[in-house]
C-alpha positions as CSV (number, residue, x, y, z in Angstrom):
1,X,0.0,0.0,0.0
2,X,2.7,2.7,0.6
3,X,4.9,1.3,-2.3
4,X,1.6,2.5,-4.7
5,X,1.3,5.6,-2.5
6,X,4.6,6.9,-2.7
7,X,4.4,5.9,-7.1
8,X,1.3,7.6,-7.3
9,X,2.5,10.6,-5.4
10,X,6.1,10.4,-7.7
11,X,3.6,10.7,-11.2
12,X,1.8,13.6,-9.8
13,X,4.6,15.3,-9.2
14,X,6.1,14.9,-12.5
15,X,2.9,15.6,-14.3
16,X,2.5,18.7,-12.4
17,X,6.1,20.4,-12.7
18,X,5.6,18.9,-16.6
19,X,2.2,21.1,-16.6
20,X,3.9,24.2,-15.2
21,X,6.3,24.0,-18.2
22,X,3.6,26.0,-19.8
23,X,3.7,28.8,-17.6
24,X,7.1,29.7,-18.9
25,X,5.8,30.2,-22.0
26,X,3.9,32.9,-20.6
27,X,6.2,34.1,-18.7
28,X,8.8,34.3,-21.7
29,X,6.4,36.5,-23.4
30,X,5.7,38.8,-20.7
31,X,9.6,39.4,-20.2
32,X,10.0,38.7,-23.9
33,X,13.4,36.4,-23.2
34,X,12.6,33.5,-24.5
35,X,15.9,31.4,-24.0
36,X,15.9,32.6,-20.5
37,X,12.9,31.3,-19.9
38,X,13.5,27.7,-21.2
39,X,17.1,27.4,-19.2
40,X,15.7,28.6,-16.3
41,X,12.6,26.0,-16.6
42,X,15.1,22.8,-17.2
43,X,16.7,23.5,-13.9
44,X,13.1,22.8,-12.5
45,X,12.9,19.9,-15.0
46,X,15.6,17.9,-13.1
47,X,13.3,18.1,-10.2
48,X,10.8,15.9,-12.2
49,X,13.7,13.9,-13.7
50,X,14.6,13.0,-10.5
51,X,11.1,12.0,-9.0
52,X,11.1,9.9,-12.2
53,X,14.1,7.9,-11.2
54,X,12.5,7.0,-7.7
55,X,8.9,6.5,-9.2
56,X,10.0,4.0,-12.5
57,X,11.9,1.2,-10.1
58,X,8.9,1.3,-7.6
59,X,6.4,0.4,-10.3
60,X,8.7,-2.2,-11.8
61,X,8.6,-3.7,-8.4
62,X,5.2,-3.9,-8.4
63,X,5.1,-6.3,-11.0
64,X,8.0,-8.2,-9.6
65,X,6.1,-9.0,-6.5
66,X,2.7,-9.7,-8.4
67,X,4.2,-12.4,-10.6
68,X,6.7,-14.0,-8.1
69,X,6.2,-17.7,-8.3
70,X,4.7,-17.8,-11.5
71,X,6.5,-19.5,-14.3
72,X,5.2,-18.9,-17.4
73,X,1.6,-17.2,-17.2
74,X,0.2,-15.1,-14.4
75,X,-3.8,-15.8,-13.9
76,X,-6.1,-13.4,-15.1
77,X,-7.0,-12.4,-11.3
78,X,-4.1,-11.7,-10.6
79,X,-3.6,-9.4,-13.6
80,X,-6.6,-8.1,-13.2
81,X,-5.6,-6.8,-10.0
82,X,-2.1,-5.1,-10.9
83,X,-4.0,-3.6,-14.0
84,X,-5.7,-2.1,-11.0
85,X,-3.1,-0.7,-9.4
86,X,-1.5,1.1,-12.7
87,X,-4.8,2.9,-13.5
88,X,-4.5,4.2,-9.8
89,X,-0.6,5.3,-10.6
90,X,-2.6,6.9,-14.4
91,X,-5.1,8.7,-12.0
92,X,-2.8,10.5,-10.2
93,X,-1.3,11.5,-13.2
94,X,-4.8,13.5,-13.9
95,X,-4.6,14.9,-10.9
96,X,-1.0,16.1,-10.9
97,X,-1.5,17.8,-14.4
98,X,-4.8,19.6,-13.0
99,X,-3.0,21.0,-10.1
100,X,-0.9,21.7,-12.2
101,X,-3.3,24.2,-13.8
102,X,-4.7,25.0,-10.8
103,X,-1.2,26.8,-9.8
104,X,-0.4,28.0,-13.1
105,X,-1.5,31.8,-12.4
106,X,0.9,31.5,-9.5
107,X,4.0,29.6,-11.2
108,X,3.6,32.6,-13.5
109,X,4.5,35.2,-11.0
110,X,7.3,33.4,-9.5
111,X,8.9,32.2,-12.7
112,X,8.6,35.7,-13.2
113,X,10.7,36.7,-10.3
114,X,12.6,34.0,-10.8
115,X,13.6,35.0,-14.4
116,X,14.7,38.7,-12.8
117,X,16.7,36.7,-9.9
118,X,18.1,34.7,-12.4
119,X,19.3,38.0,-14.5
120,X,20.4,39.8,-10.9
121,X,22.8,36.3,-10.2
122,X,24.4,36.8,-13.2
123,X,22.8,33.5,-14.8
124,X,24.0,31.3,-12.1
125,X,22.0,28.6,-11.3
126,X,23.8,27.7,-8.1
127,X,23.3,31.2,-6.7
128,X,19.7,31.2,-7.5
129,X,19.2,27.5,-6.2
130,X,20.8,28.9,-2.5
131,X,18.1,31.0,-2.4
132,X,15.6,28.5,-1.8
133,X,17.7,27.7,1.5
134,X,16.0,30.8,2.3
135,X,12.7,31.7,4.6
136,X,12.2,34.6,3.0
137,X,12.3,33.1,-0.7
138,X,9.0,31.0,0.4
139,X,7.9,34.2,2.0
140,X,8.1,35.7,-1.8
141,X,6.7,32.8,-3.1
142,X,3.3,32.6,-1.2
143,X,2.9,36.5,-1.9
144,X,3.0,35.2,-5.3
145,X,0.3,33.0,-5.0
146,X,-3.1,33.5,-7.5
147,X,-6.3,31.9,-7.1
148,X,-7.3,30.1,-10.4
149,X,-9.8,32.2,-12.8
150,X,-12.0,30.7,-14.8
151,X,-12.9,32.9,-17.3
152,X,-15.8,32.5,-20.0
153,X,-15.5,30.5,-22.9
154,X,-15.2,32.8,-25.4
155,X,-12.4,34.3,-23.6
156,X,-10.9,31.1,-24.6
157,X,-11.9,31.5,-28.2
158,X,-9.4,29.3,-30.7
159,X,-7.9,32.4,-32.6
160,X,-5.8,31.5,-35.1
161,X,-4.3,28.4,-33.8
162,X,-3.8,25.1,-35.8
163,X,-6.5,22.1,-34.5
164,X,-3.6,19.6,-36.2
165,X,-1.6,20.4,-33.0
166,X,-4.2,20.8,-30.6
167,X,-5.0,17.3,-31.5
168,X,-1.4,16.3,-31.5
169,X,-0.9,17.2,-28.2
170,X,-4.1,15.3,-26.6
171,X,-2.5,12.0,-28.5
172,X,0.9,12.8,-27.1
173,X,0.4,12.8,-23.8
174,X,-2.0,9.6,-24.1
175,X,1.2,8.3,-25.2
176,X,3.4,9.3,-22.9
177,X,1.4,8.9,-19.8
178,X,0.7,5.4,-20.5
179,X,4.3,4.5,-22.4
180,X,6.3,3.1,-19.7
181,X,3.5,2.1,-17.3
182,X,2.2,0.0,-20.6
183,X,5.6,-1.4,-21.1
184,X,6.6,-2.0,-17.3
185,X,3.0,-3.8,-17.3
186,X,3.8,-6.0,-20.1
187,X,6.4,-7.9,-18.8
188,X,3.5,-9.3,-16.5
189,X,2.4,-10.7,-19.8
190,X,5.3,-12.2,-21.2
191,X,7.3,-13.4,-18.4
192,X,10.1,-15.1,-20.3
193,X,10.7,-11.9,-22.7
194,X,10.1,-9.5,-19.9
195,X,13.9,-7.8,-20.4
196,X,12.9,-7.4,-24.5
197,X,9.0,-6.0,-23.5
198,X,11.0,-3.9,-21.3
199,X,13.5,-2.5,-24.0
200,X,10.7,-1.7,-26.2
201,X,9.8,1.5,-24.0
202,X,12.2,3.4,-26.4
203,X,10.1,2.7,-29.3
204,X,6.9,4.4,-27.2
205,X,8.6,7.3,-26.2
206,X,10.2,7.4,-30.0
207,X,6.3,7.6,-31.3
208,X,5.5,10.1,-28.4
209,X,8.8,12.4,-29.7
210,X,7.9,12.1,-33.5
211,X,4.3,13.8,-32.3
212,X,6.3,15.7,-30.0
213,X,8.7,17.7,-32.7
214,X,6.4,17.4,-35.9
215,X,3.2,18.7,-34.8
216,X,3.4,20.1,-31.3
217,X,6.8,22.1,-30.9
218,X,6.7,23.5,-33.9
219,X,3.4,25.5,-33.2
220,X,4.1,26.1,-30.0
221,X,7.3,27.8,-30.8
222,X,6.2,30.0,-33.5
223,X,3.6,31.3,-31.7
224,X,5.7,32.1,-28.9
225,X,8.0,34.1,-31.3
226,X,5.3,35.6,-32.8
227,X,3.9,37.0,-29.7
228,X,7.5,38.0,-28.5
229,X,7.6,39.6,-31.7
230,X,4.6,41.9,-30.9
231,X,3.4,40.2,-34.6
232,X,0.5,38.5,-32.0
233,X,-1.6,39.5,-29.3
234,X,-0.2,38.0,-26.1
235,X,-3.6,36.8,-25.4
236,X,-3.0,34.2,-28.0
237,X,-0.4,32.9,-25.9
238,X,-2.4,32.1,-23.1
239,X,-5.4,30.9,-25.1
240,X,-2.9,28.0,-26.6
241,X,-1.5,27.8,-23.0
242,X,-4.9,27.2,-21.8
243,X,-5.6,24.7,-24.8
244,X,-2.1,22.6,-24.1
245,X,-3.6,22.4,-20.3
246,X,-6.6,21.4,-21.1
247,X,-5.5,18.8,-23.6
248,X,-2.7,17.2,-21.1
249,X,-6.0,16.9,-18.5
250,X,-7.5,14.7,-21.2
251,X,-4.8,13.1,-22.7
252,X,-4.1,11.4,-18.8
253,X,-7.8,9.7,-19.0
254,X,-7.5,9.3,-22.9
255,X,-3.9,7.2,-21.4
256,X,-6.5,5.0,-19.5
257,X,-8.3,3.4,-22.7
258,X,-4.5,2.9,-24.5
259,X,-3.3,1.8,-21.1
260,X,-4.0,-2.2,-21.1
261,X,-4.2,-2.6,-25.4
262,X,-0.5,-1.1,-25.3
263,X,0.6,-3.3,-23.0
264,X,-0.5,-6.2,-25.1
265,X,1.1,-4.5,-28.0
266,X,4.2,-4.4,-26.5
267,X,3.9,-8.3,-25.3
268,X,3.0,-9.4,-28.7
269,X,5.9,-7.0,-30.3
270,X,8.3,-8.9,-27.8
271,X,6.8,-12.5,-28.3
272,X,7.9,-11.8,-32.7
273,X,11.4,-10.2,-31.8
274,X,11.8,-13.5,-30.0
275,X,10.1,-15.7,-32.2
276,X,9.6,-13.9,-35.7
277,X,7.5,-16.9,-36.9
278,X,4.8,-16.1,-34.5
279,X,3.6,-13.4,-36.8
280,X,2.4,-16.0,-39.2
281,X,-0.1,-17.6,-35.9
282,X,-2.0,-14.6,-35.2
283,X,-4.0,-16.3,-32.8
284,X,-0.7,-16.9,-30.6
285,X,-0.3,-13.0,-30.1
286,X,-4.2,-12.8,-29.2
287,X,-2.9,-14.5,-25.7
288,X,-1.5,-11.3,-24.5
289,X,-5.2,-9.6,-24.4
290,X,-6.9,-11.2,-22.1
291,X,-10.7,-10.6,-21.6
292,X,-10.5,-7.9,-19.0
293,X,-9.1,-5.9,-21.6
């Protein structure tokens, strides 16, 4: 029970500092310095990097300690019930990346700050990372603190921003919520290919980066330039910040319909690496989607 406490509370966190990664887009446009922005936000990224590094070994164990004992094919209860558990760990990824957007108004005025630290330190991040040994840095921080607004939807109103990469970006983070859960998960399916299921996380997050840099960046970027560039109102900014948001919220619960397919995917992918003839038996792969599915 704490083991899928502590993973749950490891993929909020990462979904919520990946949500605030928005707000420096905001940020860079209200300060108009871009590249600033971004180096100051991957300093904040290790953060996440970091939880990931506790959060991936913990799941992994969780399928350890389900199929212990079991040779070649774990029951269907039994997988039923670790299923279970990872739709818990994709859960909290929904709530991580609405907190996340919750707190976005207020990430905005302390990345702000941040950004004018940053320039006052002379661009050193160790100087600006001391500060947070600080009281009075959390002092500044809860000043900084907005309450959400919700404003109406036509504030909201999709002005000149392309639905190929609003799309994209719902379908990415599908992908990469559910990529390594889905490919941790499968070894429960495969139990003698579990170390090739496991290797084929790559190709997931390969497909999530291809969306990634051909349909969401891209836009995003220009945008942002544009805006910096006074060539777009800086409410456009927001309104795609506000899109991106809302489209990370639904690409976590989109994750939990690709969750448990993928996963037999991956199984099936790892079952014709190992045995390339089992592509011709179609009926063999079918094994590794079992009726709960």
């Amino acid at each position: 029970m704490v083991r899928i406490l502590i993973v749950c509370v490891m993929t909020a966190l990462i979904h919520l500092i990946d949500s605030l990664y928005y707000s420096s887009r905001i940020s860079a446009v209200r300060v108009r310095k871009l590249g600033i922005a971004l180096t100051l936000f991957n300093v904040i990224i290790l953060f996440s990097r970091f939880a990931n590094t506790i959060q991936a070994p913990l799941t992994g164990s969780l399928v350890d300690g389900a199929v212990l004992g079991y040779a070649n094919t774990v029951p269907v209860d039994v997988l039923y019930a670790l299923a279970w558990k990872f739709r818990y760990i994709l859960l909290s990824a929904t709530f991580g990346s609405i907190i996340g957007a919750v707190l976005l108004p207020s990430f905005v005025n302390i990345f702000n700050r941040a950004l004018a630290a940053f320039e006052r330190e002379e661009a050193s991040v160790f100087k600006l990372l001391w500060r947070l040994t600080k009281p009075r840095t959390y002092m500044i921080m809860a000043e900084a603190f907005r309450p959400p607004r919700v404003g109406k939807p036509e504030h909201y109103k999709k002005r000149n921003l392309p639905v190929g990469f609003l799309v994209g970006n719902i379908v990415l983070q599908a992908i990469y919520t559910t990529g390594v859960l889905s490919t941790i998960f499968s070894g429960a399916l495969i139990l003698d290919q579990r170390v090739t299921a496991a290797n084929l996380s790559g190709v997931i997050n390969w497909i999530a980066t291809i969306l990634l840099v051909l349909l969401v960046d891209p836009s995003v970027a220009l945008i942002t330039d544009q805006a910096i560039a006074k060539e777009r109102d800086q409410h456009d900014v927001t309104t795609m910040v506000w899109y991106l948001m809302s489209g990370k919220i639904i690409g976590t619960l989109l994750a939990q319909l690709f969750f448990l397919p993928a996963a037999g995917l991956i199984a099936a992918v790892a079952q014709i690496i190992a045995k390339p003839a089992a592509i011709l038996d179609p009926a063999s792969l079918l094994q590794f989607f079992p009726k709960f599915f």
